[in-house]
Each structure stands twice: as structure tokens, then as C-alpha cells.
Rosetta silent file (secondary structure, phi, psi, omega in degrees, C-alpha in Angstrom):
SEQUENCE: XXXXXXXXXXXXXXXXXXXXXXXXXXXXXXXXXXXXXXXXXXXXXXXXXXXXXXXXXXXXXXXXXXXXXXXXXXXXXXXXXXXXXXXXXXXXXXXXXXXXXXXXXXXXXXXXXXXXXXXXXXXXXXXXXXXXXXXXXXXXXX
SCORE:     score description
SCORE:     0.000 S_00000001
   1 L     0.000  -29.617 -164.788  -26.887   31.214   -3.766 S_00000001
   2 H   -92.232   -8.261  161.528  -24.855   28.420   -5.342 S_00000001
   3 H   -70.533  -47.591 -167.592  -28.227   26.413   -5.544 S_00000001
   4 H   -54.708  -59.964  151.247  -29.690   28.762   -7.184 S_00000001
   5 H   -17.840  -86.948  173.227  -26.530   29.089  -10.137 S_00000001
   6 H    15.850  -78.414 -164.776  -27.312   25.137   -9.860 S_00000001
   7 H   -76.280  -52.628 -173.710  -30.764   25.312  -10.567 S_00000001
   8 H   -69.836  -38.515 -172.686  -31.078   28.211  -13.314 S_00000001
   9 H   -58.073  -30.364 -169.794  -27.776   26.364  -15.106 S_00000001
  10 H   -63.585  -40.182  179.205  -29.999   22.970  -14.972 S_00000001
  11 H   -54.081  -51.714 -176.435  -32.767   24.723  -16.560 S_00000001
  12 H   -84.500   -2.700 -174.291  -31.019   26.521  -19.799 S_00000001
  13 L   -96.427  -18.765  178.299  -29.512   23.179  -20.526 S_00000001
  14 L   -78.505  -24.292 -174.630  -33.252   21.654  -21.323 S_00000001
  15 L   -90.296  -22.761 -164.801  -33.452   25.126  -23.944 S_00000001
  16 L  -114.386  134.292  166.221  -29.738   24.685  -25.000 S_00000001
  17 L   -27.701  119.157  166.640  -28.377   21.811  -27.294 S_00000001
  18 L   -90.526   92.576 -175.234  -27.732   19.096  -23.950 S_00000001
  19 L   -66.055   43.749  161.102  -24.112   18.224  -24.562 S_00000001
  20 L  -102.312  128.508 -152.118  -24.203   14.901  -23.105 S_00000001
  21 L  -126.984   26.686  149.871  -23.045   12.475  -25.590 S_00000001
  22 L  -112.265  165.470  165.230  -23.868    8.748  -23.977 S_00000001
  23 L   -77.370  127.620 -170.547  -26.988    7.579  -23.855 S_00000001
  24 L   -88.377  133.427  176.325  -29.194    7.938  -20.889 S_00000001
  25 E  -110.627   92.202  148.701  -31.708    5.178  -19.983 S_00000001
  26 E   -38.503  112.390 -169.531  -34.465    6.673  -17.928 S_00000001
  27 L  -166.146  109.218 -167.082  -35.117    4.136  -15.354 S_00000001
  28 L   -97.731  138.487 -179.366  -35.948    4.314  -11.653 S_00000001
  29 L  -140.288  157.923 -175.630  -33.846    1.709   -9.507 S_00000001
  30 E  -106.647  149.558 -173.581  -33.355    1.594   -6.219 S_00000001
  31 E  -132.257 -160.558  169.076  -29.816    1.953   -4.674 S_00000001
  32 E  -172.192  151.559 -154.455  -28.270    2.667   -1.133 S_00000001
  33 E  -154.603  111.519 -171.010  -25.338    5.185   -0.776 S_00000001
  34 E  -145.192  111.938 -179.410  -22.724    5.537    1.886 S_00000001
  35 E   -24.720  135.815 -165.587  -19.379    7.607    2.304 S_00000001
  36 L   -97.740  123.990 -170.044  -16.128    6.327    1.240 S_00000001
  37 L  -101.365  172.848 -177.089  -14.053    6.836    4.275 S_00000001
  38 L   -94.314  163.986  170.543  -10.278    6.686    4.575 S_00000001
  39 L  -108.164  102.214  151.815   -9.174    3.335    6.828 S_00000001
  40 L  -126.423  131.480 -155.468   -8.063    4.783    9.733 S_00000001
  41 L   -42.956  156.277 -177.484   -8.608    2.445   13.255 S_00000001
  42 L    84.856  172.626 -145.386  -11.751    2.028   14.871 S_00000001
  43 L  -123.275  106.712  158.953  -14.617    0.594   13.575 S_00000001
  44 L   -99.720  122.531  158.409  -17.721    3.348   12.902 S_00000001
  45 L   -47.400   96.469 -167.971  -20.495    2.454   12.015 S_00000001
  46 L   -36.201  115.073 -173.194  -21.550    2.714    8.664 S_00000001
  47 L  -121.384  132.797 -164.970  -24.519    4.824    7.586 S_00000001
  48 L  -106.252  135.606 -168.607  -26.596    4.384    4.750 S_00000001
  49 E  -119.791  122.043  157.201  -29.449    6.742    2.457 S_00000001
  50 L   -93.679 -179.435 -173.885  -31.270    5.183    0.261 S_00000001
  51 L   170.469 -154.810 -152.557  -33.085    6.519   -3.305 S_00000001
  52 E  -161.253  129.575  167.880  -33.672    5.914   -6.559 S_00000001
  53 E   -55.465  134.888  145.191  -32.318    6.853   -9.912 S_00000001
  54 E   -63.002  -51.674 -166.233  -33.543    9.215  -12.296 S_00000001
  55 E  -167.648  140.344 -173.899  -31.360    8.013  -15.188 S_00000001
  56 E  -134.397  167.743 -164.013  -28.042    5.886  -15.831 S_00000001
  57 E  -171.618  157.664 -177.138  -25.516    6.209  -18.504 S_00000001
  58 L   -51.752  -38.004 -172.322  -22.277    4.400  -19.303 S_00000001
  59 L  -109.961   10.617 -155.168  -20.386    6.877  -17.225 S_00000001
  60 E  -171.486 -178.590 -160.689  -22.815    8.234  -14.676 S_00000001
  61 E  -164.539  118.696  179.423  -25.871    8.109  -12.752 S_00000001
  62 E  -118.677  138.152  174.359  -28.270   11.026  -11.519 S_00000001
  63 E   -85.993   88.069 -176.843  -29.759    9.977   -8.235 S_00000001
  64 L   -93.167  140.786  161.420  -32.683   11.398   -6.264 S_00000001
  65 E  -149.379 -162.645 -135.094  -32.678   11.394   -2.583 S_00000001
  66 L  -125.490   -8.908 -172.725  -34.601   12.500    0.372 S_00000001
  67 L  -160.196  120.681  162.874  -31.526   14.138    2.213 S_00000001
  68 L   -46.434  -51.371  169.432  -28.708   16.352    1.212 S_00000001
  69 E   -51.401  107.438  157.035  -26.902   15.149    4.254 S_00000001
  70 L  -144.576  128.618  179.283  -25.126   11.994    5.507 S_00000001
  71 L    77.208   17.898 -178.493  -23.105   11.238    8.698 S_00000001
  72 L    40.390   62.507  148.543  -22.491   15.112    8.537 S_00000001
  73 L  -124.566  162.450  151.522  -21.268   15.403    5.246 S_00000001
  74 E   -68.204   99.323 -166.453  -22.411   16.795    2.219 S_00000001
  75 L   -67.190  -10.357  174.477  -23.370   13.887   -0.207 S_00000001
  76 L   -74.396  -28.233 -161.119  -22.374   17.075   -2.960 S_00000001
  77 L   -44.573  138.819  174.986  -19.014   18.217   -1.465 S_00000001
  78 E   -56.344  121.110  139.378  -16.673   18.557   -4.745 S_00000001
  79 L    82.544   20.831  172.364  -14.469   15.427   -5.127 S_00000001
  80 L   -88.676  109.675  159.555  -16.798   13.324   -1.846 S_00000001
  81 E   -63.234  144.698 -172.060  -16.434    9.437   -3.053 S_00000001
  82 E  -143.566  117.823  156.346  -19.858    7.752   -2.167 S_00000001
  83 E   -72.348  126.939  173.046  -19.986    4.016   -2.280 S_00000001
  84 E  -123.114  162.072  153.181  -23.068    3.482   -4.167 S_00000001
  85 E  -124.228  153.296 -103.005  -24.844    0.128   -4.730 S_00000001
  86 E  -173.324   93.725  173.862  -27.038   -0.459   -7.485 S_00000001
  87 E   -70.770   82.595 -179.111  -30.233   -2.542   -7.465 S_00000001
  88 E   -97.345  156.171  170.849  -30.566   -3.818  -10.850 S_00000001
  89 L   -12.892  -55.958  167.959  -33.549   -6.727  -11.386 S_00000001
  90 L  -130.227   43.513 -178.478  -31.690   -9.609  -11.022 S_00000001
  91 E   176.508  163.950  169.920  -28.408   -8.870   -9.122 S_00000001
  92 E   -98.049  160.096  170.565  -26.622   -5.588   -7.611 S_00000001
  93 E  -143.746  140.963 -173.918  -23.326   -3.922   -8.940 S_00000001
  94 E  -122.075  131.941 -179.475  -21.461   -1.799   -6.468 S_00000001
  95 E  -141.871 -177.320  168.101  -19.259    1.061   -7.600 S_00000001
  96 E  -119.723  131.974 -164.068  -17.704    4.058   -6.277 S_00000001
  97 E  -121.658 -154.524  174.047  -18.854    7.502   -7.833 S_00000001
  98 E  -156.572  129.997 -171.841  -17.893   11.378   -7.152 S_00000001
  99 E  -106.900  159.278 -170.623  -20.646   14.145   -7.845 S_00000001
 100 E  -152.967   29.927  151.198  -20.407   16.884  -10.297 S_00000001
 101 E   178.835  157.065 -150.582  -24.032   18.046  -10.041 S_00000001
 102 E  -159.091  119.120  154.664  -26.257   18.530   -7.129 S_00000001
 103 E  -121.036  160.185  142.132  -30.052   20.167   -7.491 S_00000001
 104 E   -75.185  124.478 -174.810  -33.170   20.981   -5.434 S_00000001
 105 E  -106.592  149.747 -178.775  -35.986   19.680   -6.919 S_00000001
 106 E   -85.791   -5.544  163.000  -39.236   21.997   -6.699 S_00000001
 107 E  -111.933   92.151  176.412  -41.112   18.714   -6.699 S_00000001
 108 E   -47.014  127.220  163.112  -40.273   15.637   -4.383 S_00000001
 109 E  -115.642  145.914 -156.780  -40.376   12.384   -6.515 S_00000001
 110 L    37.102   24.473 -146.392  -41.151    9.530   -3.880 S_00000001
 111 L    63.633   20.735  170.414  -39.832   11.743   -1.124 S_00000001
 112 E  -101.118  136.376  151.316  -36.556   12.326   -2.781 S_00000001
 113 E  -115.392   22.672 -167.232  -35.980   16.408   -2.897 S_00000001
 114 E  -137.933  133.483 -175.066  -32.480   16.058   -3.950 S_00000001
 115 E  -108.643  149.828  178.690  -31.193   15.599   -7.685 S_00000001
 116 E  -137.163   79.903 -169.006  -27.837   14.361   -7.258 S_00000001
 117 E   -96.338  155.996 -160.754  -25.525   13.529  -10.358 S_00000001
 118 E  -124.177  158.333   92.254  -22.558   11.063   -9.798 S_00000001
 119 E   -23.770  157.881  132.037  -19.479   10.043  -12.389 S_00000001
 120 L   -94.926  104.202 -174.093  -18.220    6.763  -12.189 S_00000001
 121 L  -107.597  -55.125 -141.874  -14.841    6.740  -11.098 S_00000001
 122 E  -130.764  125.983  151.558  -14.303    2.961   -9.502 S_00000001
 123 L  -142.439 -173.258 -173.642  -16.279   -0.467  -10.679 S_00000001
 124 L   -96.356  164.192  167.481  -15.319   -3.614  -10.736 S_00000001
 125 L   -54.435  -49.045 -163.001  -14.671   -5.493  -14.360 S_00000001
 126 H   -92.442  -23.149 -124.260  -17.485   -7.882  -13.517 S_00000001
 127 H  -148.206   -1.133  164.057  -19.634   -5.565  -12.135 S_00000001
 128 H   -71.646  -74.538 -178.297  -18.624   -3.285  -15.218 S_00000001
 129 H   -31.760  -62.723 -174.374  -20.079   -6.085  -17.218 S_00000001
 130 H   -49.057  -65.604 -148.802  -23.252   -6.592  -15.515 S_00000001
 131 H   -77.653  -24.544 -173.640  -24.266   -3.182  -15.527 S_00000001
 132 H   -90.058  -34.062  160.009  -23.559   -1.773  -19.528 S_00000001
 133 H   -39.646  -46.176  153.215  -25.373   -5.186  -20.235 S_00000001
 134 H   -44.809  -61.402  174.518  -28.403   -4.390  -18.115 S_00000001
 135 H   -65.651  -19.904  175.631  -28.276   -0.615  -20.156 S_00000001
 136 H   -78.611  -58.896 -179.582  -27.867   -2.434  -23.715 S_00000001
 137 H   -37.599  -72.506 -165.886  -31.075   -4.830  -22.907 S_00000001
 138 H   -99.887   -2.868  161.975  -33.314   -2.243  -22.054 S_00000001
 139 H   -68.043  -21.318  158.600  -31.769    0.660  -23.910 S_00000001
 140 H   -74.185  -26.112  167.605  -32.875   -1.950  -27.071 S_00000001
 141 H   -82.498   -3.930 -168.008  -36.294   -2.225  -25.902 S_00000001
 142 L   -98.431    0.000    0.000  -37.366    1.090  -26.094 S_00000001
């Protein structure tokens, strides 16, 4: 049922005034995305899902992937930190994000069936830098 909420809320926001008020650069990039774990001893192996963006923004990122799931969690779970890293053209930026919006898509794009949207809560300064540069560049070409 709470997909469903999800899904119909996702929907009235393309007929309703979209209150998002940075600018989104439609752009598919490829990433990889892996749970931010507490450090507590022993050494588990890390496991990683890859995708692809939909769209970035100064503060955010919506994500498609191919699995809801990872390492039997919920990449959606309210307040779940996800290390993501971020393939841009000529370098990566790694941040840490938290989702605050999670769809089914009725379509697969590339084999992603998962809309995912992320915050930014943690980046680095430099890696700050990199990345609103990258979104100025090609948010000016279009």
C-alpha cells in the first residue's frame, strides 16, 4: 500500500505546481551504491548495486536501480545512509546520501525498476567542488 501512496503522490506532482526550487540537470550517469555501516569489528564484505541517474541537483540525486534490496536492507528505509559514488566524465565524487523518495517504475529504464531519490547529507569540499561545477557546465549548455 505505501507504494501505491508513493506512486499516485509522484504522479499529482507532474499536474501540481513541482515545488522543487534547484535546478535539475537531466542526465544519466552511472554510479555504484553501498550501505553505510556503523564500524563495529570484523571485516564484511562490502556489497555493491549499481545504476544510473535520472537527474542531479545541487542537493539531491534521483537514482534508478534494478533492485530495491541490498545486503538485506532496504536501499528506502527512512533515514538508511548509502555511500554513493558518482561517475561523472572525467573523475568520480563520492558522497553520502539518505532517501526521501522511493518509486516503482511501470517501465524498467536499462533494467532499473526502482526510482530512488537521495538528499545529500555528507560530501567532501573538493568533491563538493567537482560536482556543482560539472552541473554549472552542462546546466549552461542546454
Amino acid at each position: 500500500m505505501p507504494e501505491l501512496i508513493r506512486s499516485v503522490v509522484s504522479r499529482v506532482r507532474i499536474y501540481i505546481n513541482d515545488r522543487r526550487q534547484t535546478p535539475r540537470l537531466r542526465i544519466r550517469l552511472l554510479f555504484s551504491l553501498s550501505i553505510c555501516r556503523s564500524a563495529r569489528g570484523g571485516s564484511q564484505r562490502e556489497q555493491i548495486l549499481k545504476g544510473h541517474t535520472r537527474d542531479i541537483s545541487a542537493h539531491g540525486l534521483a537514482l534508478t536501480v534494478g533492485q530495491a534490496h541490498l545486503a538485506g536492507y532496504h536501499l528506502a528505509a527512512e533515514e538508511r545512509q548509502l555511500q554513493l559514488t558518482l561517475e561523472l566524465p572525467d573523475d568520480s565524487v563520492s558522497m553520502i546520501v539518505v532517501p526521501n523518495r522511493y518509486e516503482v517504475l511501470e517501465e524498467s529504464e536499462l533494467g532499473c525498476r526502482y526510482l530512488i531519490g537521495v538528499k545529500i547529507r555528507q560530501i567532501s569540499d573538493e568533491d563538493r567542488d567537482r560536482y556543482l561545477s560539472f552541473m554549472t557546465r552542462e546546466l549552461g549548455k542546454s
